[in-house]
N, C-alpha and C positions, 0 to 999 in steps of 0.2 A: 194120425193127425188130431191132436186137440184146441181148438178155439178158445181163448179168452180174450174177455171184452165186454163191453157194458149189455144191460138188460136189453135193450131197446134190439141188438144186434143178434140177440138171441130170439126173439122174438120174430124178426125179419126172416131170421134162415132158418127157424124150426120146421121148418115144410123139405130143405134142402135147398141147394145152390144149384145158379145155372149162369155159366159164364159162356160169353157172346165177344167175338175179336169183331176188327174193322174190315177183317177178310172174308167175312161170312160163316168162320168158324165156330161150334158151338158143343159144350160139355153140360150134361146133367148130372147131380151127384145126390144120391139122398140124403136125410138128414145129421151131420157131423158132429162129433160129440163137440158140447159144447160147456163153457163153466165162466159164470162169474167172478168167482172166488178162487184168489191170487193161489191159493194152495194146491188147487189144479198141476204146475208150473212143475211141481218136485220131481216126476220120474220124466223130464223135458231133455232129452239128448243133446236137441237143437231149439235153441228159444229165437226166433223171429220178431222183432218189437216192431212195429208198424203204427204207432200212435202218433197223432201230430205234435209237434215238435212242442208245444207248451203242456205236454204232459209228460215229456221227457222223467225230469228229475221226479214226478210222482209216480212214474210207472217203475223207476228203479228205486224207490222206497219202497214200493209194493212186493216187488219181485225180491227183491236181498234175502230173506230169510229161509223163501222157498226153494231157490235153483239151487240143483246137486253140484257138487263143487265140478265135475269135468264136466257143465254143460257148456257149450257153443252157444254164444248170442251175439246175434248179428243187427243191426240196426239197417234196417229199411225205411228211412226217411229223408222226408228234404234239408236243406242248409248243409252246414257246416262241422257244426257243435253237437250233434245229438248222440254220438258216438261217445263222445268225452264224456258228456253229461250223465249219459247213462253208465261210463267204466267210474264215476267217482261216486255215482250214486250206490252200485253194486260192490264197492268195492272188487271188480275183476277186470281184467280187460275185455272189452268188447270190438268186434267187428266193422267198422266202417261200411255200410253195405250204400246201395241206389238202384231203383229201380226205373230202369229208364223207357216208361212208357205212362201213357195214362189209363184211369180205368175210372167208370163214374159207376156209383149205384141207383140202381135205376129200381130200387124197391121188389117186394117179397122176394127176396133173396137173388135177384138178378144183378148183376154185374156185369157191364162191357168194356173191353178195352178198346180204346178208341185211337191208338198211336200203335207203330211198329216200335221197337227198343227191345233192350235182354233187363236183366238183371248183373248189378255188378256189383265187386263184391273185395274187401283186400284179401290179399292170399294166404291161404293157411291150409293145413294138408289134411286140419280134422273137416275139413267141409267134406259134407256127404253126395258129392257132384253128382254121384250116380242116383240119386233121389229127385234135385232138378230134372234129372235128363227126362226121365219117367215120366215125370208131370209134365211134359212138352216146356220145360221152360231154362233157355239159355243161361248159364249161369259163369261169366266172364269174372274171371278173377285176378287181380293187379299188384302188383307190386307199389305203385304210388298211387295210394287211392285219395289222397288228400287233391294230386289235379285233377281228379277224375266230378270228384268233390265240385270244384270250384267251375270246370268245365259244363259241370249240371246246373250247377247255382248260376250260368249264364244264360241258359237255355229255360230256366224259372224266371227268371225277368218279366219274361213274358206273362207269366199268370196274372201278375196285378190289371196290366195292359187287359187282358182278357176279360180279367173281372170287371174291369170299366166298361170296355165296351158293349156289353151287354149281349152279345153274339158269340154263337160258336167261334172254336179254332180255323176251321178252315175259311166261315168267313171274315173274319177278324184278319187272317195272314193273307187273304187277297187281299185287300186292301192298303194300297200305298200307305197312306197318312197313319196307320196303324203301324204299319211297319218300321218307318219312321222313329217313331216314338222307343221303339222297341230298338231299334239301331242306338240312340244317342243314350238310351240306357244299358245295352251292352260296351259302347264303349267308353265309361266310366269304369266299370270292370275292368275292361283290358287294360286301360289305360295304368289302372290303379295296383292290380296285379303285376302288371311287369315294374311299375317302378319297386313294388316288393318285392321281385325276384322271386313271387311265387309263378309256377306254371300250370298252364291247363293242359287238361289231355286232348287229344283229339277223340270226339264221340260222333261226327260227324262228315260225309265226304268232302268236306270243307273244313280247312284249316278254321279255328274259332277266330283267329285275324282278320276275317275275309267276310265273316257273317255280317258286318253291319254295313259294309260296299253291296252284297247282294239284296241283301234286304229295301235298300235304296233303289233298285231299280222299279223303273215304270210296271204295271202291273203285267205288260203283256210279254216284256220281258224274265219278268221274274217267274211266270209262268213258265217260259219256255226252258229258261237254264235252270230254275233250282223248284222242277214240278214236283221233287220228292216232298219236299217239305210244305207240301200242299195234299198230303197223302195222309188224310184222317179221315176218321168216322165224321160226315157233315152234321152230327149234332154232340161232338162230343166238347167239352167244352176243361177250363183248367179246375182242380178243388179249388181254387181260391173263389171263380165266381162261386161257386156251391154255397160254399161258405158265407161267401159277402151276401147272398140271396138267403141264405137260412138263418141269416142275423148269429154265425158263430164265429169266435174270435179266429182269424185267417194267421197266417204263417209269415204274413207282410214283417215280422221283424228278423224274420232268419232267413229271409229269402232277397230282398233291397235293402234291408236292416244292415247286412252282411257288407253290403258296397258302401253304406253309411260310414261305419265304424270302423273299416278298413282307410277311409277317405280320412277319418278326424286324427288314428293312430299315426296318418304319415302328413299332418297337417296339414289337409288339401278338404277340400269340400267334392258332396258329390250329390250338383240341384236336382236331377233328372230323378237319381231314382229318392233324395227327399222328399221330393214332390207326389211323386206315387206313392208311397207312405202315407202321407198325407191325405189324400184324396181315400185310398183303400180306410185309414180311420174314420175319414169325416162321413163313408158312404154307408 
């Protein structure tokens, strides 16, 4: 395993890593090799890109010259586009990947993940599944990864919501009038995806149909039927607050940006999650 990535990250985990679940599970690792410079990349089997989505097209200008022509690169980010962005910037095809859980850093190279999820992934037969498995980590792989996609990008709604309210996840999703908010911006999504005849996947014991009726219920309700999705780390919180608290540019246009220009392409409007755009630039 080689890390590349900016100084500041090399700096963090030059001591080693130590990752920390919502289960109370926890891994120590000594220190991993690590490199700045893009040339690292060249004997990469498997290239994992995990940068946030506005470094897309520079991290596949970086990378083009270095990766061996048979490496595997798999995109591990949010939205939509980062997949594409990255196969026109490499000139190769790339992977549609998602990671469906959260993880915050919590400094000198700690790491928690704070949500249950796998990792998912489109299907291809050069994935080296038996290397996920090793590392404890679920590696679901799909045949339609674009509704798996769009299934994700409904359950990221939420982050901006998040990042407004200025509170963890857990208590942020007790809370009705939060939830609320997060209901009539999911279903701008649904709304807007079935009139495109695009589909989501199911990622959830609930149909995605169904998420913005539950979420509407009374608190003590929605305790009682959907306690799963009250099942996080109580200080874990989404990157976007991160972001929005560290003064760095957040993901708000590929994550509500997404339901925007989906809404303007089939000429319809979409105020809910406008409005959070909004709010997440002006805060």
């Amino acid at each position: 395993v080689l890390l590349i990535g900016r100084a500041r990250i090399g700096t963090e985990i030059a001591q080693g890593l130590t990752v920390t679940d919502y289960r109370g599970g926890r891994a120590q690792v000594g220190a991993l090799p690590f490199a700045e410079g893009r040339e690292a990349a060249h004997e990469a089997d498997l290239v994992l890109v995990c940068v946030k989505s506005a470094a897309s097209a520079e991290a596949a200008q970086a990378l083009r010259p270095c990766l061996a022509p048979d490496a595997v690169v798999v995109s591990f980010q949010n939205g939509l586009r980062n997949a594409q962005t990255l196969a026109e910037g490499l000139g190769r095809p790339v992977l549609p990947g998602m990671v469906g859980f959260n993880v915050a850093a919590q400094g000198e190279g700690r790491f928690h993940q704070g949500t249950q999820g796998d990792l998912h992934v489109a299907r291809d037969p050069r994935l080296p599944a038996a290397l996920f498995a090793r590392a404890g980590l679920a590696l679901r792989q799909h045949g339609d990864m674009p509704a798996v996609l769009r299934a994700k990008l409904m359950l990221n709604l939420n982050n901006a919501i998040n990042a407004l309210s200025g509170v963890p996840l857990q208590a942020e999703l007790s809370q009705r009038d939060y939830r609320r908010c997060l209901a009539l911006a999911q279903e701008e999504w649904l709304t807007l995806t079935a009139r495109a005849g695009q589909p989501l996947a199911r990622l959830t014991p609930l149909p995605a149909s169904m998420l913005p009726r539950v979420l509407r219920l009374p608190d003590s309700l929605f305790r009682r039927l959907a306690g799963g999705m009250l099942r996080i780390d109580p200080l874990a919180r989404s990157s976007m607050a991160d972001d929005l608290a560290l003064g760095r540019q957040t993901e708000i246009d590929w994550i509500n940006g997404e339901v925007v220009r989906l809404a303007e392409s089939l000429g319809r409007d979409a105020p809910v999650n406008r409005r959070l755009m909004g709010l997440i630039r002006a805060g």
